[in-house]
N, C-alpha and C positions, 0 to 999 in steps of 0.2 A: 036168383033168389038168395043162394050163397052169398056171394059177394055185397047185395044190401046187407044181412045180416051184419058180415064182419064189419062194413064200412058204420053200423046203427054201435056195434059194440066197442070200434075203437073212439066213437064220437061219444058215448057215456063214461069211457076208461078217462077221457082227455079231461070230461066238465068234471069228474070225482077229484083227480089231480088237481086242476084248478084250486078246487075248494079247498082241498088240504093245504096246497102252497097257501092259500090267501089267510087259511087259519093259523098258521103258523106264525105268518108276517103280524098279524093282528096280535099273537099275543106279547112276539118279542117287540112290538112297539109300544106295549103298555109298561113293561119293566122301566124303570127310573134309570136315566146316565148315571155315571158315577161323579159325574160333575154336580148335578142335581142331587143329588145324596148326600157328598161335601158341602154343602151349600146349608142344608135341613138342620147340622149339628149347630149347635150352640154350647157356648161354657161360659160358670162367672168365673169373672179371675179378681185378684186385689188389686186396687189402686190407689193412687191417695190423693184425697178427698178435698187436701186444702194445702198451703205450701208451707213443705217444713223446713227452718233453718240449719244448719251442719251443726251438730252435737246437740240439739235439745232434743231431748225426750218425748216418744212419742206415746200418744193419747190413743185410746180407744174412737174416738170421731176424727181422727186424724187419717181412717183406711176405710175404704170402702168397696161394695162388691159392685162388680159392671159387666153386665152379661155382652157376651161378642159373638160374631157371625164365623162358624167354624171351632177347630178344635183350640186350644190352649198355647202360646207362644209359648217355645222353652225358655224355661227358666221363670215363668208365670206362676202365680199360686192359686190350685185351682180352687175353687167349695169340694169342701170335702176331705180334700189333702190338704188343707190348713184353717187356719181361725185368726178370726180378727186379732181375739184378745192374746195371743200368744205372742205378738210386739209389744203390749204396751209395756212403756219403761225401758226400753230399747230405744238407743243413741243414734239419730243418722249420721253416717258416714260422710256424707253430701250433700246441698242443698235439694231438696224434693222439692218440684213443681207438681201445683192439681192435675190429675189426671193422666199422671203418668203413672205407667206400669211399677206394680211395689213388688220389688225381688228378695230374697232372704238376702242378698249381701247387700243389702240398702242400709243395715242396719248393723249395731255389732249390740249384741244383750250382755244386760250383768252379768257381769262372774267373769266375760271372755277378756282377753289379754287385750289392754290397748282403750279397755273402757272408759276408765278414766280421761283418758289424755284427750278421746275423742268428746270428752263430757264438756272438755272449757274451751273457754274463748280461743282464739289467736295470740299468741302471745302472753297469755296467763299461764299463773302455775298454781298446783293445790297445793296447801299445806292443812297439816292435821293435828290439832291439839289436843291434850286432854283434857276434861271435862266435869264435874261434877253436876249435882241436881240445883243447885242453885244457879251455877252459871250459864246452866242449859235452858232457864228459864222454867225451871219444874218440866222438862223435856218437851217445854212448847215451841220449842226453837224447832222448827224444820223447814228441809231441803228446799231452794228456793226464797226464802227467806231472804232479807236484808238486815243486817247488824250493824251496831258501832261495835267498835272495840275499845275499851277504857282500861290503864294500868292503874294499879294501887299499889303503892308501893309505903315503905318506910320510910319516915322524914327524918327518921331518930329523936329523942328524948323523947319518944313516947305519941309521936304526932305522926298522920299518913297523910298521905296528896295522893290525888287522882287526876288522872289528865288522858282525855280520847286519843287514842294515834293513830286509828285507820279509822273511817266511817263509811257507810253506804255500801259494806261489803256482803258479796254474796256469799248463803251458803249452800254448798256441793250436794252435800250429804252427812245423815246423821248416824255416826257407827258407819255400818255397812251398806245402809241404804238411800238410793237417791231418790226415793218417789214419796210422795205426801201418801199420807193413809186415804181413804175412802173419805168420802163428804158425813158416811151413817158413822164411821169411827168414832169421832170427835162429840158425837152425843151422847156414846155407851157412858156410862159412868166409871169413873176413874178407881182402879183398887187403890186401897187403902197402904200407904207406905209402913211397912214394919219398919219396927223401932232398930233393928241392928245399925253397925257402924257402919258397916261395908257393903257396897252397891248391891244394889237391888235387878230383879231381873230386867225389867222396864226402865232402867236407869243409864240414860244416854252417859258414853264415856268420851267417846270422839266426837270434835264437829270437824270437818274437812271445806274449807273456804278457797275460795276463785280469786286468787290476787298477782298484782303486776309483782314483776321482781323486785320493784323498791320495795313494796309493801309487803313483801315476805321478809325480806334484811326486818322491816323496821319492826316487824310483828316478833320476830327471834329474838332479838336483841330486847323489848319491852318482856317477856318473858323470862329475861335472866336477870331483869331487873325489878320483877315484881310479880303480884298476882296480875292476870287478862280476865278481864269479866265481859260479858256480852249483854249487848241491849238492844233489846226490838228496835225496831224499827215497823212502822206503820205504812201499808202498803200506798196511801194516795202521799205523792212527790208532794214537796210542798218547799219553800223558802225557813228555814229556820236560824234564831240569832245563835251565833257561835261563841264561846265561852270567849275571856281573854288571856287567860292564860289557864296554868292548872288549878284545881280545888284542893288547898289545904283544908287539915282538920282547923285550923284555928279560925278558918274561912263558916264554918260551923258553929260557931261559939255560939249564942247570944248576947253573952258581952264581951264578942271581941266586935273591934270598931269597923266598920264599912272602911275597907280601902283597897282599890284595885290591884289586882295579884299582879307580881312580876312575869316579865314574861319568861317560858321556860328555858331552863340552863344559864340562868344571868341572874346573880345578885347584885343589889341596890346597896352600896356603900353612901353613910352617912357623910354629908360633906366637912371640909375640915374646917374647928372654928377658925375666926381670921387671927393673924397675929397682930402683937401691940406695935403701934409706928411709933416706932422711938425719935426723939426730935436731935434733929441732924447740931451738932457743936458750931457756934458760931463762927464764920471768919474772922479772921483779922484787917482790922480798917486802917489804912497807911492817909494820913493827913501829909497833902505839900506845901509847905508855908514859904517857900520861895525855889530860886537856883539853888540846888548843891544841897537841901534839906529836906528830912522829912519824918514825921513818926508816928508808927504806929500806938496804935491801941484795941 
């Protein structure tokens, strides 16, 4: 009767244990791997949106956000720790492809060392002139932009010529800044210019232009020779006739007479009248009237 007993008590102690082991196992098999945990994160990070050339400026639609499977690649930018808008106007470094990862060194922002240079072409250089409200076009002249450039200089006795020396040139930036204003800027209404002499606050003084190295010589050199004035240009390309030479004031007249300008650096000397042909003195006529005679006349 003992002996059932203990054999009845170790056979409940055995199925109790069971159950315990099996509750155990049950529960650490519901816990998630840590592989499956890593798996559940997600982050957005920046990228960019469309492909941008090496040194233009980038645009607010130009970055976009793209959610990915797990945590954030270094050197990523994630939501949160950064903003779209805090590139626009910042230079890429490099050419950007769509949908590649956008890094802070993808870009160098205003004000840093190096901005400029990474602003232009290959092979261009800026130069930066000074500027008044006229030649800035009442300061509608901005960044991006195309200009001609025109000298005006003195003809002396009171007469000026003008003649374009660079055309279809861009421009950099105006003053200190390379970015066009906002689209709603341009409809606020304009304040009103005080009368004083001296520039105003809203009164552009520098324009900074994108040109090959002749056309900096030629733009320096037109500068010590006269006034530089600037002229729109019209955003659709087009065919346009080209002057033939430069425009004097007398080109201006209304009664001065139509006649094609010289071309520059070359004056037209009058030809010289002919001279009188004088009639050559006659020879002398020798008559032979036979052997051993003869005479002239």
């Amino acid at each position: 009767m003992l002996l059932r007993n203990l054999l009845l008590a170790f056979g409940v102690a055995a199925i109790l244990a069971g159950a315990a082991v099996a509750a155990y196992l049950g529960l650490g098999g519901a816990r998630p791997r840590p592989e499956a945990a890593a798996a559940s994160v997600r982050a957005a990070v920046l990228v960019v949106a469309r492909p941008v050339a090496s040194g233009a400026l980038l645009r607010q639609d130009d970055l976009a956000w793209r959610e990915i499977e797990g945590p954030a690649p270094a050197g990523a930018l994630a939501r949160g720790a950064a903003s779209d808008v805090q590139f626009v106007g910042a230079a890429a470094r490099r050419d950007l492809a769509a949908g590649q990862l956008f890094t802070a060194d993808s870009v160098i922002a205003p004000g840093e060392r190096g901005f400029l240079a990474a602003v232009l072409a290959p092979g261009r250089r800026a130069v930066t002139i000074p500027v008044d409200l006229a030649q800035s076009a009442a300061g509608l002249v901005l960044p991006d932009d195309r200009v001609d450039l025109i000298l005006v200089q003195d003809a002396g006795e009171g007469r000026s010529m003008a003649q374009t020396v660079l055309r279809d040139v861009r421009v950099v930036a105006v003053d200190r800044s390379f970015e066009r204003p906002p689209a709603g800027a341009a409809d606020a209404p304009a304040a009103p210019i005080p009368p004083q002499a001296g520039p105003t606050a809203g009164e552009p003084r520098t324009v900074t232009f994108e040109l090959t190295e002749r056309d900096a010589q030629r733009l320096f050199v037109a500068r010590q020779l006269g006034r530089v004035e600037l002229s729109l240009r019209a955003f659709a390309a087009g065919e346009e006739p080209q002057a033939a030479g430069p425009v004097r004031a007398s080109d201006l007249s209304p009664t001065a007479p139509a006649a094609p300008a010289a071309p520059a650096g070359r004056t037209r000397r009058a030809a010289p009248p002919p001279k009188p042909v004088e009639n050559p003195a006659p020879a002398p006529v020798r008559i032979l009237r036979g052997p051993g005679s003869s005479r002239s006349s």
